[in-house]
Residue frames relative to the residue before (quaternion, step in Angstrom):
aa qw qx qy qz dx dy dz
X 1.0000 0.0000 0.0000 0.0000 0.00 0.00 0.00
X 0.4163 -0.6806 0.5390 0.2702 3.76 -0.77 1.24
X 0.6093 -0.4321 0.5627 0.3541 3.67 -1.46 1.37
X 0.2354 -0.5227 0.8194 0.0075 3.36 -1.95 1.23
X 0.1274 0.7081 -0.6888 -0.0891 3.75 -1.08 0.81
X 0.2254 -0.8422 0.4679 0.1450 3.58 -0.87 1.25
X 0.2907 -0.7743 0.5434 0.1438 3.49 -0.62 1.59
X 0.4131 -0.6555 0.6235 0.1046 3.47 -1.18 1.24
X 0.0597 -0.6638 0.7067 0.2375 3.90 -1.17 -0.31
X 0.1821 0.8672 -0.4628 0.0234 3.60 -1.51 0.60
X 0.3809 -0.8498 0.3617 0.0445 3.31 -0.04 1.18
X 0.3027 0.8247 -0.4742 0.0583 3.33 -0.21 0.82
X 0.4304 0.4868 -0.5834 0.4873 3.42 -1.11 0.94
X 0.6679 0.5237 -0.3717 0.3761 3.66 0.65 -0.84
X 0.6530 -0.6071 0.3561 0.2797 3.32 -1.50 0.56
X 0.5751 0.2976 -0.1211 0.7524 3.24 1.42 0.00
X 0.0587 -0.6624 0.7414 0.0900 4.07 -0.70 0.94
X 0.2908 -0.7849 0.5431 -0.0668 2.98 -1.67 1.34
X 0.0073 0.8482 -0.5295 0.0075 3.50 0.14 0.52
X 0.4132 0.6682 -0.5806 0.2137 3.92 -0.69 0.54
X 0.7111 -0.6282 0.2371 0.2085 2.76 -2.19 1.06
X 0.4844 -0.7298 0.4124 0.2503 3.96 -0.41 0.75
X 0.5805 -0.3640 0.3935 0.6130 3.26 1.01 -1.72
X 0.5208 -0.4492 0.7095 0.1536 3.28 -1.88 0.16
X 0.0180 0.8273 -0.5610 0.0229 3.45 -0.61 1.28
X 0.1849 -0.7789 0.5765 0.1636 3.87 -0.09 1.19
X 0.4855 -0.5707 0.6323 0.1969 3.91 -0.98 1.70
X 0.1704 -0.5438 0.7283 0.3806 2.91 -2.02 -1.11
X 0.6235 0.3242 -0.1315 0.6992 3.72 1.51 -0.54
X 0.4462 -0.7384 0.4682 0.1906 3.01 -1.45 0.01
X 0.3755 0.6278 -0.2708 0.6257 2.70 2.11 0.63
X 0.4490 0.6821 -0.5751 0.0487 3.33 -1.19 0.24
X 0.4796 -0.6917 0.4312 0.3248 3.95 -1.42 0.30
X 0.5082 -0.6300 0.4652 0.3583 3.40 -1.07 0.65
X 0.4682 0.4800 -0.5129 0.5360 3.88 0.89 0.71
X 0.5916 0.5812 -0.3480 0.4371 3.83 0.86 -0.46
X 0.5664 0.6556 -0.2096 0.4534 2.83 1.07 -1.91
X 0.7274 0.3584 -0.3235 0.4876 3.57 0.07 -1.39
X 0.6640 0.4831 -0.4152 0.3916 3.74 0.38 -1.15
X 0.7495 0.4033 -0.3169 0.4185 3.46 0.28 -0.58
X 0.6712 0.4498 -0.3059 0.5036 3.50 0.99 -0.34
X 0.5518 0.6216 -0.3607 0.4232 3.66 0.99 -0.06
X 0.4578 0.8058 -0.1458 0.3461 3.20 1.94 -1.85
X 0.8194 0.3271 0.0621 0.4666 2.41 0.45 -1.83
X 0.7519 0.2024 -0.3870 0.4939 3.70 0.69 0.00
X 0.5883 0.5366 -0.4327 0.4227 3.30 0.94 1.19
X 0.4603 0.4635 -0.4142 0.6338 3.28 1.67 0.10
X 0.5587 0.5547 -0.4540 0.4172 3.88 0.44 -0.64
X 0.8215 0.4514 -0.2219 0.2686 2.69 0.32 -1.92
X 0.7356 0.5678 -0.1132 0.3517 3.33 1.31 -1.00
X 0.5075 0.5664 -0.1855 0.6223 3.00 2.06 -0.47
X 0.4161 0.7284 -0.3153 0.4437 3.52 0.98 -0.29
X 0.5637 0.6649 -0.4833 -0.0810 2.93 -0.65 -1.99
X 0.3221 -0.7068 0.6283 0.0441 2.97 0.19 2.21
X 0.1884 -0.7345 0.6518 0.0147 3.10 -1.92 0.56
X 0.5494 0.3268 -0.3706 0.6738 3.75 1.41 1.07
X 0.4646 -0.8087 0.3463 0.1014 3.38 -0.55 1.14
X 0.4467 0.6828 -0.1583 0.5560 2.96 2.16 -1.06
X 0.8085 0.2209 -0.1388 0.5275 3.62 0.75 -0.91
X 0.5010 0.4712 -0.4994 0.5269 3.85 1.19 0.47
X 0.4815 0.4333 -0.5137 0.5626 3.99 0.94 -0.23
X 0.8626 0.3956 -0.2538 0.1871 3.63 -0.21 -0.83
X 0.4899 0.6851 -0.2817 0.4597 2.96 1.89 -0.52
X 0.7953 0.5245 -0.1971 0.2313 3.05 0.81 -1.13
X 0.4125 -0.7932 0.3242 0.3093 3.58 -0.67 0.06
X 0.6972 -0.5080 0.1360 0.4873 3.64 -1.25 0.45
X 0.4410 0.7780 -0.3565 0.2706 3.40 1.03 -0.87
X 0.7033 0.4015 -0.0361 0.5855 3.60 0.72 -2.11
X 0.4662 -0.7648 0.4391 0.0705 3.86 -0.62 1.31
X 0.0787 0.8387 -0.4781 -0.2486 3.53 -0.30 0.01
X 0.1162 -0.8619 0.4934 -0.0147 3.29 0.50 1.06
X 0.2797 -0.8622 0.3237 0.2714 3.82 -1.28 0.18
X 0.3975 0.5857 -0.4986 0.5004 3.26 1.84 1.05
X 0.7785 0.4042 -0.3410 0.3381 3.53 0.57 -0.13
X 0.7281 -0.5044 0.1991 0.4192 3.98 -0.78 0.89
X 0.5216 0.7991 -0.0293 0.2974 3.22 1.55 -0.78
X 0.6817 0.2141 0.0993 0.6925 2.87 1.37 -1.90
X 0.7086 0.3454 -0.5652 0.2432 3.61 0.77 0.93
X 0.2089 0.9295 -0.2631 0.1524 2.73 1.65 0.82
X 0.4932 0.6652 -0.1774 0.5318 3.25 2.12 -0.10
X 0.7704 0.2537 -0.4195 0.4077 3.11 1.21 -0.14
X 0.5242 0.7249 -0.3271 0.3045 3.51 1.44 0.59
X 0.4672 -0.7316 0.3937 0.3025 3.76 -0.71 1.54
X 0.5427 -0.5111 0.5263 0.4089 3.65 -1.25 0.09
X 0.3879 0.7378 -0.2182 0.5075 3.15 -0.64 1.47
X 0.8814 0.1336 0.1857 0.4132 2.68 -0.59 -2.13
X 0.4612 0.7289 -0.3913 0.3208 3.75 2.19 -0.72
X 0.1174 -0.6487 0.7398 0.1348 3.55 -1.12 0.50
X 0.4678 -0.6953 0.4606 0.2926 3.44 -0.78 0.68
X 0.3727 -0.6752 0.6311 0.0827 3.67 -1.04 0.77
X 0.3007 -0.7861 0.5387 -0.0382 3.19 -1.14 1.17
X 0.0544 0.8531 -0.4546 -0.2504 3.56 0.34 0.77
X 0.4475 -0.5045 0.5908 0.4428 3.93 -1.32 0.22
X 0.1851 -0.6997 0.5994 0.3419 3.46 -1.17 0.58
X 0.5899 0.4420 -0.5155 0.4370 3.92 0.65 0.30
X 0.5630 0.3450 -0.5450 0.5166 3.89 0.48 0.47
X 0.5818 0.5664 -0.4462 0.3764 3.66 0.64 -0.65
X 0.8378 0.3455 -0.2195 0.3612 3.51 0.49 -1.24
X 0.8059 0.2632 -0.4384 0.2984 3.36 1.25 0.59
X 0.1352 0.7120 -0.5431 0.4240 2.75 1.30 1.17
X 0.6269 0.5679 -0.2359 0.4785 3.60 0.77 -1.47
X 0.7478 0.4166 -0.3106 0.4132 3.39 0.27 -1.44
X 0.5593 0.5586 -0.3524 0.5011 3.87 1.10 -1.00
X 0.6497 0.5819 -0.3241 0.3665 3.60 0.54 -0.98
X 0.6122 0.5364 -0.3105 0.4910 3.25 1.28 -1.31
X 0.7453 0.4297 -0.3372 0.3823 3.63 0.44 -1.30
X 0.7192 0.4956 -0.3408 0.3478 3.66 0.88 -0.28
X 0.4918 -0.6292 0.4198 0.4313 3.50 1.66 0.17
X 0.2782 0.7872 -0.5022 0.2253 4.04 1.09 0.51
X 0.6945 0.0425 0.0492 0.7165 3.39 1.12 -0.95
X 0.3467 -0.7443 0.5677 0.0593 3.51 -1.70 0.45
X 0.1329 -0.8264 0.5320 0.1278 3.55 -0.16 0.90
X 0.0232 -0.7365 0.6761 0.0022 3.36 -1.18 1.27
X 0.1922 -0.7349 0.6478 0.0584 3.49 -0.95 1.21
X 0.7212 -0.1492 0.0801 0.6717 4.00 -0.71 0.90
X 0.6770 -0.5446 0.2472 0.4289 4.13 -0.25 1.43
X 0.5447 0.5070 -0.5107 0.4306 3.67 0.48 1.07
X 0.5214 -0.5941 0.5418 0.2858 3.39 -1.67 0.95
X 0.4374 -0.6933 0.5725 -0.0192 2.77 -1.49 0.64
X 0.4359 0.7961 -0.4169 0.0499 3.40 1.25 0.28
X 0.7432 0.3466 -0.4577 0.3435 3.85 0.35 0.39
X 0.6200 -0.5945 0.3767 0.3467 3.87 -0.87 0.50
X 0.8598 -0.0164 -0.2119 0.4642 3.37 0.39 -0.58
X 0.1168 0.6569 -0.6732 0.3188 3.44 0.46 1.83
X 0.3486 -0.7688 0.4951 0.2055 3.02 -0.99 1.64
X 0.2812 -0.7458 0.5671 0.2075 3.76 -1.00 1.07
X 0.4383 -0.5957 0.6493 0.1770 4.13 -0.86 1.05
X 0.0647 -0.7774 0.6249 0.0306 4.36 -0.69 1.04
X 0.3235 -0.6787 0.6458 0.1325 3.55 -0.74 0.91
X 0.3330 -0.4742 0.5923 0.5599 3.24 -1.47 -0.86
X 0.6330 0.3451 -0.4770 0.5027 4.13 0.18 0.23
X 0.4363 0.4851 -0.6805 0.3336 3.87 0.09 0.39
X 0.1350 -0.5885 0.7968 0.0244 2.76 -1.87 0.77
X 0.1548 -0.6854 0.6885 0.1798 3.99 -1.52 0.39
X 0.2223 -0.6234 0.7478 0.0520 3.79 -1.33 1.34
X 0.0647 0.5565 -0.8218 -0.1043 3.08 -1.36 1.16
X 0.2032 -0.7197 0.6636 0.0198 3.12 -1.19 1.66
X 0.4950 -0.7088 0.5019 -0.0268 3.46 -1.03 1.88
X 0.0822 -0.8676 0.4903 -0.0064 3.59 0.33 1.17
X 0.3458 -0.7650 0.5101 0.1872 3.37 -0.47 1.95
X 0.2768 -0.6577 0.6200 0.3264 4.33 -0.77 0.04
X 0.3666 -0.7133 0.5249 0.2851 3.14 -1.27 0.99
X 0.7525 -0.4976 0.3550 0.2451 3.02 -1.49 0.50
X 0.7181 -0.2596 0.1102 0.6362 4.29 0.51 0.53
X 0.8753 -0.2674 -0.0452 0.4004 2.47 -0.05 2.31
């Protein structure tokens, strides 16, 4: 049976810390790199995301995960200012998605913890039990500085 590594989301700094489940990645090895990791975890919340096609902007901001930015130069992130209705669904690319992600990673935006250890170089192979679990942990910025 191919290694299952369950990925966790969690949010801290926020006024309300959030933990919940991401997904259920199926390996072929029990090996793999936390640059994989991300690729495959981007994949996949771009097939979600794209399969979707939420129609209340308010709940495509929330749906989404920490990975995928919502930023307000890009078509994406002006989705907030759009009424129910009026949404046209948005397609993300999952190769803009994943280097967005990968950039995210190098700026310390989120933290990857694989069985409570950092994760701090991409192509450091990670070892998957069947109790491994992966925490992208969602670093909140403080507020001036």
């Amino acid at each position: 049976m191919p290694p299952v590594l369950k990925i966790v989301d969690e949010c801290f700094g926020a006024a309300t810390g959030e933990r919940r489940p991401a997904l259920e990645l199926r390996l072929a090895t029990e090996r793999i790199t936390a640059r994989e990791l991300i690729r495959r975890r981007v994949a996949d919340e771009v097939s979600v995301a794209n399969r979707k096609r939420i129609k209340v902007a308010a709940d495509h901001a929330r749906a989404r995960s920490f990975l995928i930015p919502l930023r307000d130069d890009t078509p994406e992130g002006g989705l907030a200012s759009f009424h129910a209705g009026s949404f046209r669904a948005h397609r993300f690319d999952e190769a803009i998605e994943y280097k967005r992600a990968i950039d995210a990673f190098g700026r310390n935006q989120f933290v990857l913890l694989v069985d409570e250890r950092q994760v701090c170089d991409l192509d450091e192979a990670i070892v998957v039990t069947p109790e491994s679990e992966a925490v992208f942990l969602y670093l909140t910025p403080l507020i001036g500085g």
